[in-house]
VEXDREN-2710 file (C-alpha; in Angstrom, 1 decimal):
% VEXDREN-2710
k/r/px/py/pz
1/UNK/0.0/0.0/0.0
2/UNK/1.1/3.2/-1.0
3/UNK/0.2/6.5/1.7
4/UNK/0.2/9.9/0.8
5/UNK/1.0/11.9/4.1
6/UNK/-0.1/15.4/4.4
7/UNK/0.9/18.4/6.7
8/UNK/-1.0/21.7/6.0
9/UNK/-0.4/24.5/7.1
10/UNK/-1.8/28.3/7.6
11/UNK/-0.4/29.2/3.6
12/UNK/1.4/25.8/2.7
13/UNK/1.2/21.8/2.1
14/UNK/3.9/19.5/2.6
15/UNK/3.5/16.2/1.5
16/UNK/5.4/12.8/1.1
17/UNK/4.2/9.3/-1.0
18/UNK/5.5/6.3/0.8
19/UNK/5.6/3.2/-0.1
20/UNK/4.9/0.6/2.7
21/UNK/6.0/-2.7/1.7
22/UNK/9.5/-1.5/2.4
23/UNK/8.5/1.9/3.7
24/UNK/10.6/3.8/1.1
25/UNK/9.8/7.6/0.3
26/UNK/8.2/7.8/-3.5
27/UNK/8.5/12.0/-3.2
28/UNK/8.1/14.5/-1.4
29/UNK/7.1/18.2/-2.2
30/UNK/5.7/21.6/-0.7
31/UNK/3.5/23.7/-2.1
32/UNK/4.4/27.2/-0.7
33/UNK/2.4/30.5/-0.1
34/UNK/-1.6/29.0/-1.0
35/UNK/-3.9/31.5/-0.9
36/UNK/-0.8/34.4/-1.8
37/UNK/0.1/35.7/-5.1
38/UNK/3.6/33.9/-6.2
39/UNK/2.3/29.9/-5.1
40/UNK/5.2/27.9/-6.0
41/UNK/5.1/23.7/-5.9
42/UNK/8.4/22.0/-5.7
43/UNK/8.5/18.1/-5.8
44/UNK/10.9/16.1/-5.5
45/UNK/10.3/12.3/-7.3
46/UNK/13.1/10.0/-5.5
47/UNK/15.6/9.0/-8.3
48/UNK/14.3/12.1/-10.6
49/UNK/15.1/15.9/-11.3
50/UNK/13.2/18.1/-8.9
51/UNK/10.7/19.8/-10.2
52/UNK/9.5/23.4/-9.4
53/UNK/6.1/24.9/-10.8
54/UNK/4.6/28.5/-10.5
55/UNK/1.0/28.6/-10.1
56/UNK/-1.1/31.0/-8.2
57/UNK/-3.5/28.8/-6.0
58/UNK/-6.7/30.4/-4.6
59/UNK/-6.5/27.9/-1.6
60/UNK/-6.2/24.5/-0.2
61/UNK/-8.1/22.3/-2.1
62/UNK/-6.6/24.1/-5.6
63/UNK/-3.3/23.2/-3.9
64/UNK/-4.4/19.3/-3.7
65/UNK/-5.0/19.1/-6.8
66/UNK/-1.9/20.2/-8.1
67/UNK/-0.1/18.1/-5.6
68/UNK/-2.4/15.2/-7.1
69/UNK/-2.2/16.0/-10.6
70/UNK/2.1/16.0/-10.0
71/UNK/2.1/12.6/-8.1
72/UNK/0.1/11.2/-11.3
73/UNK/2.1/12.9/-13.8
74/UNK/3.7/10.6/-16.4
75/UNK/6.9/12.6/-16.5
76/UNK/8.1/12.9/-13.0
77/UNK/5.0/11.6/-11.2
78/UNK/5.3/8.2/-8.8
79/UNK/2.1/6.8/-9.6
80/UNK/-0.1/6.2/-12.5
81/UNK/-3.1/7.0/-10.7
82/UNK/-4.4/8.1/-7.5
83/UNK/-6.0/4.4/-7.3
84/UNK/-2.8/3.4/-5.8
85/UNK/-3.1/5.4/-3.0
86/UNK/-4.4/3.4/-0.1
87/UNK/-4.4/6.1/2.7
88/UNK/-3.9/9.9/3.5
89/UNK/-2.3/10.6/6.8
90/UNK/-2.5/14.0/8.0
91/UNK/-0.6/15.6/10.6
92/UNK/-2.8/17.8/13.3
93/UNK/-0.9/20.0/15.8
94/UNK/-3.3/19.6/18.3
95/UNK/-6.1/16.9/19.7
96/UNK/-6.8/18.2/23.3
97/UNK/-7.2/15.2/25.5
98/UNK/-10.0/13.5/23.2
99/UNK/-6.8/11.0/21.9
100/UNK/-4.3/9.2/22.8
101/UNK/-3.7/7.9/19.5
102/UNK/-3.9/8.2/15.7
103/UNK/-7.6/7.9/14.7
104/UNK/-9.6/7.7/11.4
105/UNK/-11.1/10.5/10.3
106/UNK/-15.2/10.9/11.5
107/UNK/-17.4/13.6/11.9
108/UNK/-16.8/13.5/15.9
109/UNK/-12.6/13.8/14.9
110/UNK/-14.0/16.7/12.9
111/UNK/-15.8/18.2/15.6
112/UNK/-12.5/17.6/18.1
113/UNK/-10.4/18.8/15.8
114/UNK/-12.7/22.2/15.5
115/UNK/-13.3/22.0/19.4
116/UNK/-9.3/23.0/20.1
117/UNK/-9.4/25.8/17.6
118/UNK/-9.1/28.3/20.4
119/UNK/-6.2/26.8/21.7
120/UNK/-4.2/25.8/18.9
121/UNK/-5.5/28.9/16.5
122/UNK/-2.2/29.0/14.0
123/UNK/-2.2/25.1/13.7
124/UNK/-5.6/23.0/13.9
125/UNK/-7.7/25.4/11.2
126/UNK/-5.2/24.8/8.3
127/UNK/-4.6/21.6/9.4
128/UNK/-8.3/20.9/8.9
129/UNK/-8.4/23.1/5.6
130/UNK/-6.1/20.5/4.1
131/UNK/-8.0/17.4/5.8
132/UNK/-11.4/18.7/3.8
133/UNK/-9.4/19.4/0.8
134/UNK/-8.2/15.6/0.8
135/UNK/-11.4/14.6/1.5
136/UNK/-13.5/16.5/-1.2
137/UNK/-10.2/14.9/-4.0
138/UNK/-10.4/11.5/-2.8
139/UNK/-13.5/10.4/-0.9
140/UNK/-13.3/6.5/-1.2
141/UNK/-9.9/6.5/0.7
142/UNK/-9.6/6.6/4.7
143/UNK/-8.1/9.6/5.9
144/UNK/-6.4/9.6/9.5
145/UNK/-5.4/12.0/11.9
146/UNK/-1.9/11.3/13.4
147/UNK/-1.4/14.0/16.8
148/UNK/1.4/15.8/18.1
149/UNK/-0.3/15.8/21.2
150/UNK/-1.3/12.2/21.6
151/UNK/2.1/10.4/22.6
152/UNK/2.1/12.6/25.4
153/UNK/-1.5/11.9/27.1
154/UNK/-0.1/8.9/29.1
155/UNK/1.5/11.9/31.3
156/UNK/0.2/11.7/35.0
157/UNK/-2.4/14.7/36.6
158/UNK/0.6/15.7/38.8
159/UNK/2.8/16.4/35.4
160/UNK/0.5/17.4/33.6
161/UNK/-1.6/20.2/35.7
162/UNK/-1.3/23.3/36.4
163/UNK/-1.9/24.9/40.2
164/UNK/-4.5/26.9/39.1
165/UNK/-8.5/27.5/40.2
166/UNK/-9.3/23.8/39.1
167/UNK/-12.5/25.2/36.9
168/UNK/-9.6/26.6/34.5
169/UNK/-9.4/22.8/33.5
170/UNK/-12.8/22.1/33.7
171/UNK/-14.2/24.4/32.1
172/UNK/-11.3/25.3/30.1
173/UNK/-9.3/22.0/29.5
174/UNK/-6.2/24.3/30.5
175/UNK/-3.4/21.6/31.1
176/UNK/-0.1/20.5/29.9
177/UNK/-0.5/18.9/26.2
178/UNK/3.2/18.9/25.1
179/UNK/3.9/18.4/21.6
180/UNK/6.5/16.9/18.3
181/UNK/4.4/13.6/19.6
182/UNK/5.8/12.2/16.8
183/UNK/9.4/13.1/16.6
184/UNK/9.1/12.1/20.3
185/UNK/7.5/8.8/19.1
186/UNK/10.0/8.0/16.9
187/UNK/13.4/8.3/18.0
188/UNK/12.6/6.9/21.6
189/UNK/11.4/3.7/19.5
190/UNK/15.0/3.6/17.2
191/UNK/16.6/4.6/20.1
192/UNK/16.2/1.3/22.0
193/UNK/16.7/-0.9/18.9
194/UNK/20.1/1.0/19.3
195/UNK/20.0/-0.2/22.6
196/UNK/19.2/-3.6/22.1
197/UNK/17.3/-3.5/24.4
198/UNK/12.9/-3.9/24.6
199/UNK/11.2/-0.6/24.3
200/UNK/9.3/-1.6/27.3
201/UNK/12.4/-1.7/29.6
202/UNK/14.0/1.7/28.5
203/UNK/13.8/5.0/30.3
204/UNK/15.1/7.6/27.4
205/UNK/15.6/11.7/27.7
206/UNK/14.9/12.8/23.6
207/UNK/15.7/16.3/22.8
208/UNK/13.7/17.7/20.2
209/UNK/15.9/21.0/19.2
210/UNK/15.1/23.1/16.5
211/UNK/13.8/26.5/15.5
212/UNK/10.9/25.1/17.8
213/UNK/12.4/22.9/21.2
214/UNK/11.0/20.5/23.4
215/UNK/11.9/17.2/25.7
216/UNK/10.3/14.5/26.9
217/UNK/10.7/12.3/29.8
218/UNK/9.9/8.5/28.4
219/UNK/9.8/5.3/30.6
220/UNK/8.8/2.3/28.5
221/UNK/7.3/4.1/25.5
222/UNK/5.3/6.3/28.0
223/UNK/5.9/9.4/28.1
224/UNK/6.3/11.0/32.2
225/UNK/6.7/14.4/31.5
226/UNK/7.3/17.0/28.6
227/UNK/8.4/20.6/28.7
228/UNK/6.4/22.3/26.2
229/UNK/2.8/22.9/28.0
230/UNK/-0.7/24.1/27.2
231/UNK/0.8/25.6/24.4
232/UNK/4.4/25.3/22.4
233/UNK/5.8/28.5/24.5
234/UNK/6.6/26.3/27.6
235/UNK/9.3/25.2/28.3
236/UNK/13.1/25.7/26.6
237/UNK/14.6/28.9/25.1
238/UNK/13.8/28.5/21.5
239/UNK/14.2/30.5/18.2
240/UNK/11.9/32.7/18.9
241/UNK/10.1/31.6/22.0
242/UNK/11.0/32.7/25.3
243/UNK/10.0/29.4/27.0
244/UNK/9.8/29.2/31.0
245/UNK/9.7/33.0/32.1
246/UNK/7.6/34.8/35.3
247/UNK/3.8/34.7/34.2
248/UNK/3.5/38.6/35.7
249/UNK/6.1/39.5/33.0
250/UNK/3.7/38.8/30.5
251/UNK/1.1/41.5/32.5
252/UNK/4.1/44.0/33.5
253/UNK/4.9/44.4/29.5
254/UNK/1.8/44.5/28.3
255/UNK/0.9/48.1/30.8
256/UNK/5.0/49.1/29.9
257/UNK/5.0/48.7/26.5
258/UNK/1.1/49.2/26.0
259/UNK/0.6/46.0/23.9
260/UNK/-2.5/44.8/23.4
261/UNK/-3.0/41.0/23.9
262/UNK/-2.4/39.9/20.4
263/UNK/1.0/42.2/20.4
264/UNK/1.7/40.5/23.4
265/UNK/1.6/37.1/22.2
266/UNK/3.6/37.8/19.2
267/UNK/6.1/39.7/21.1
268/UNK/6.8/36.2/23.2
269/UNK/6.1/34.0/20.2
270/UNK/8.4/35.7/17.7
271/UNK/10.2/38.0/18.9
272/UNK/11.6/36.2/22.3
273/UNK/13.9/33.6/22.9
274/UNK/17.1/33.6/20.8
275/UNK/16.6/36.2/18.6
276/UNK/15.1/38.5/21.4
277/UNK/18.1/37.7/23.9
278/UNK/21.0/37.9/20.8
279/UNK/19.5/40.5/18.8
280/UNK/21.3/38.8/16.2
281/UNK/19.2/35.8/14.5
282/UNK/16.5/33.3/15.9
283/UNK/18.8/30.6/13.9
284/UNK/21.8/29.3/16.4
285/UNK/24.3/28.8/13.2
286/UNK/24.1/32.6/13.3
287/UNK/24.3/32.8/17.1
288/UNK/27.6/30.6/17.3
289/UNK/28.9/32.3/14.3
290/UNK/28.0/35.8/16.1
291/UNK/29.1/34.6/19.7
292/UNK/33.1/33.5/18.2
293/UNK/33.2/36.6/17.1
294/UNK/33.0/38.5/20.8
295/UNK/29.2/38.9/20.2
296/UNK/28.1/39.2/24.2
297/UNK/24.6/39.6/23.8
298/UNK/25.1/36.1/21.3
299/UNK/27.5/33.8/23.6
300/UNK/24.6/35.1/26.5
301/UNK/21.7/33.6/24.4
302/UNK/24.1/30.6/23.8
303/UNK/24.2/30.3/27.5
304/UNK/21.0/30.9/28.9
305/UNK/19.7/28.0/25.8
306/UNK/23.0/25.1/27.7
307/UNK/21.4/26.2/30.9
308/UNK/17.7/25.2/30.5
309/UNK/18.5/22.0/28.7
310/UNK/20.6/21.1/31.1
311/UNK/17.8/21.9/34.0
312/UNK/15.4/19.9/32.1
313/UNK/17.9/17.0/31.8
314/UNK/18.8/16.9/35.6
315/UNK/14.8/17.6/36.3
316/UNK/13.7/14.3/33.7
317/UNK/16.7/11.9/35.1
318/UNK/15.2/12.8/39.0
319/UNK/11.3/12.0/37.5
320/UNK/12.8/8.8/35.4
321/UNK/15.1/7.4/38.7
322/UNK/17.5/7.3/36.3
323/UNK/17.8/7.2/32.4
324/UNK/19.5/5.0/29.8
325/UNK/20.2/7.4/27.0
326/UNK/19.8/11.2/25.9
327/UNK/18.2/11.0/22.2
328/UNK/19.1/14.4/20.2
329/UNK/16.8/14.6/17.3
330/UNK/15.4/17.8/15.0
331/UNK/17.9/20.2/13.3
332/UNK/19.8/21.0/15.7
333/UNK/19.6/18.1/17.8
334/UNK/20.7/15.9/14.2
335/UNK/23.3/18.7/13.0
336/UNK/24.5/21.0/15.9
337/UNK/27.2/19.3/17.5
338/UNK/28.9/22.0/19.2
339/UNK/25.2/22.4/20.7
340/UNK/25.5/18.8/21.5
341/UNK/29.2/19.0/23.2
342/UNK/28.3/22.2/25.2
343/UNK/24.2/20.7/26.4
344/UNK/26.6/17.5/27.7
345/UNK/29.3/19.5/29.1
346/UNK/30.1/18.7/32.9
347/UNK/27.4/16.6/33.5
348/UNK/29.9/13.8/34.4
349/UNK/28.2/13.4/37.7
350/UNK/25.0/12.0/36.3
351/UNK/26.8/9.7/34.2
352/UNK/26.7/11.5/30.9
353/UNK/30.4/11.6/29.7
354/UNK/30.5/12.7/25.6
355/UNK/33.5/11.8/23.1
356/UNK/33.6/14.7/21.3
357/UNK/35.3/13.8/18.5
358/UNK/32.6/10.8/18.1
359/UNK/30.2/13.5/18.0
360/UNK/31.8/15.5/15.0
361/UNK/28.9/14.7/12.9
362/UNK/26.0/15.7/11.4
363/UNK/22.3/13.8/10.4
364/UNK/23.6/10.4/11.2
365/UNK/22.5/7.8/13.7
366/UNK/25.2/7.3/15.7
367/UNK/26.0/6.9/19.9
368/UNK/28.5/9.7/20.6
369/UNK/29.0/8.8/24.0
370/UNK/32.3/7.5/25.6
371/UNK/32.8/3.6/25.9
372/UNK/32.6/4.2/30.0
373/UNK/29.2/6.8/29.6
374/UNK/26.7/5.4/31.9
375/UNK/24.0/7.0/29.6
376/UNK/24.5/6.8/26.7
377/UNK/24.1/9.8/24.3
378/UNK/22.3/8.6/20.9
379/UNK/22.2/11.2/17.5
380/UNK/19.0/10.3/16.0
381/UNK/17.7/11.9/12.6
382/UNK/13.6/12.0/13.2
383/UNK/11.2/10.8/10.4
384/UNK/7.4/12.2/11.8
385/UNK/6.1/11.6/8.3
386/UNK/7.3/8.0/8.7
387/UNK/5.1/7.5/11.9
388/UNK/2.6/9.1/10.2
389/UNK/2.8/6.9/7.3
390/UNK/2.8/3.7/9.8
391/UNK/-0.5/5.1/12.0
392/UNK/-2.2/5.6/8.6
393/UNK/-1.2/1.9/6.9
394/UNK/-2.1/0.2/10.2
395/UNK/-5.6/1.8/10.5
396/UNK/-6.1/1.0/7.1
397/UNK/-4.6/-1.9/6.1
END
């Protein structure tokens, strides 16, 4: 069976065709700024030229069918017809506590789906503009919602609430989701075939790191704690983000700087974290570059980013009662190994001891720690649209 995977989002569609009798990737594309003059589609056939095609496209479902009408084309298409597709897995940001696991697609996952628009506003409407897109192009397939939030919904109340008036989760459902489920999902499960040892019996640290951060705390595929919260802010210093900070700040700037409550949340969405703290980029090859050349304000950012990691690390062994691995995953996490070196650095007590010249690498899956590490420190390059490819062919097979 062949699965299309699809991950819409506010002005885009990214999309992969995998083949699961091996589980090799057929293509993989993006169709880039729907809905805004200048849409561009490139795709990219495995073992053919890429292909890149400018089309202005009104909106989602227009952009389907151009993605459709590519995968089919007898040039550089890796189909001959859309008959071949078995399954469409979509990714969706957010599925509030209604599931713990993928799910095929209903009126009542609709309706959930809709139901968490108010707390995941930039994610779960495009996400569901390009699940009804799919669904209007190809209504005799089944269509399955794979969610970033699901992996983590086997969290405990103690980890997962907030000491608040309790009616702000009754009524509200205001709690800690966590989120990169999937990324999550994935390199836990490689890491303890690296291992060699049963998923069941491994307690695993993974490190999500990218423009976007979080980690999670996993003991035997469950997940016991993550740092990103009610919403992706919580939690690490990220690109943009500020993670963890004082909640008054949030009302102190808003009467100082006289922003308005959607100013505010942009002003700790994207203009916080490393960019806000460097003043040089939100993207840390910019930030090292910056910070070896005397930047301050750069090798600052650089430090307050080591520190939180490393309080989330020392926080996640206490909650695990120890851990068998640290999992970096993401683009960072796969690519940044000076990040790597300097997240690892003097945390010889807890048993976390890296070779750094092991860990001169980049995208590979590879254990960089030393032969005498009691945890061992695991470079894993995350596939999401892989586990979303697997959820889809399992529902649907």
């Amino acid at each position: 069976m062949k699965i299309l995977v699809v991950n819409a989002g506010s002005s885009s569609i990214k999309y992969q065709v995998v083949d699961m009798t091996d589980e090799s990737l057929l293509a993989k594309g993006l169709v880039d700024r729907v809905g805004i003059p200048g849409t561009t589609l490139e795709h990219e056939p495995v073992g053919k030229d890429e292909v890149v095609i400018k089309k202005d496209l009104p909106d989602h479902t227009e952009g389907m069918k151009l993605v459709l009408e590519v995968l089919t084309n007898e040039e550089y298409g890796v189909v001959k017809s859309m008959d071949e597709i078995g399954a469409v897995g979509h990714r969706v940001v957010h599925g509030g506590e209604d599931f713990s696991e993928s799910v095929i697609i209903d009126d009542n996952v609709v309706k959930a789906i809709r139901d968490c628009f108010d707390i995941a506003p930039l994610h779960n409407p495009p996400n569901l503009m390009g699940i009804e897109a799919c669904q209007n192009l190809m209504p005799n397939v089944n269509h399955v919602a794979v969610f970033d939030t699901a992996f983590h919904q086997t969290m405990e109340p103690e980890n997962y609430m907030y000491a608040l008036p309790y009616e702000a989760y009754e009524k509200f459902k205001v709690r800690r989701y966590g989120f990169h489920g999937t990324s999550h999902k994935y390199v836990a499960d490689r890491a303890a075939s690296m291992l060699g040892k049963p998923y069941e019996d491994c307690k695993v640290i993974t490190l999500h790191l990218g423009n976007g951060a979080s980690m999670a705390a996993i003991d035997g595929g469950n997940v016991v704690d993550t740092s990103m919260g009610f919403t992706p802010l919580q939690g690490l210093v990220m690109g943009t983000r500020s993670g963890d900070i004082d909640p008054a700040i949030v009302f102190f700037l808003m009467e100082k700087l006289g922003l308005d409550f959607s100013e505010a949340n942009n002003y700790f969405n994207k203009k916080s974290g490393m960019l806000g703290v460097s003043g040089v980029s939100n993207d840390l090859r910019d930030i090292l570059e910056a910070a070896s050349s005397g930047n301050e304000r750069a090798q600052l950012a650089l430090d307050i980013y080591y520190n939180r990691v490393k309080s989330y690390i020392g926080s996640y062994m206490a909650k695990l009662n120890g851990c068998d691995c640290l999992v970096f995953t993401a683009g960072v996490g796969e690519n940044g190994y000076d990040i790597r070196e300097n997240i690892c650095k003097d945390l010889e007590f807890l048993g976390i001891k890296m070779d750094t010249e092991k860990n001169k690498v980049r995208g590979k899956e590879v254990d960089v720690a030393t032969e005498d590490s009691k945890v061992r420190i695991l470079v894993i390059p995350t596939n999401e649209e892989l586990v979303i490819a697997r959820d889809t062919y399992n529902l649907s097979k």
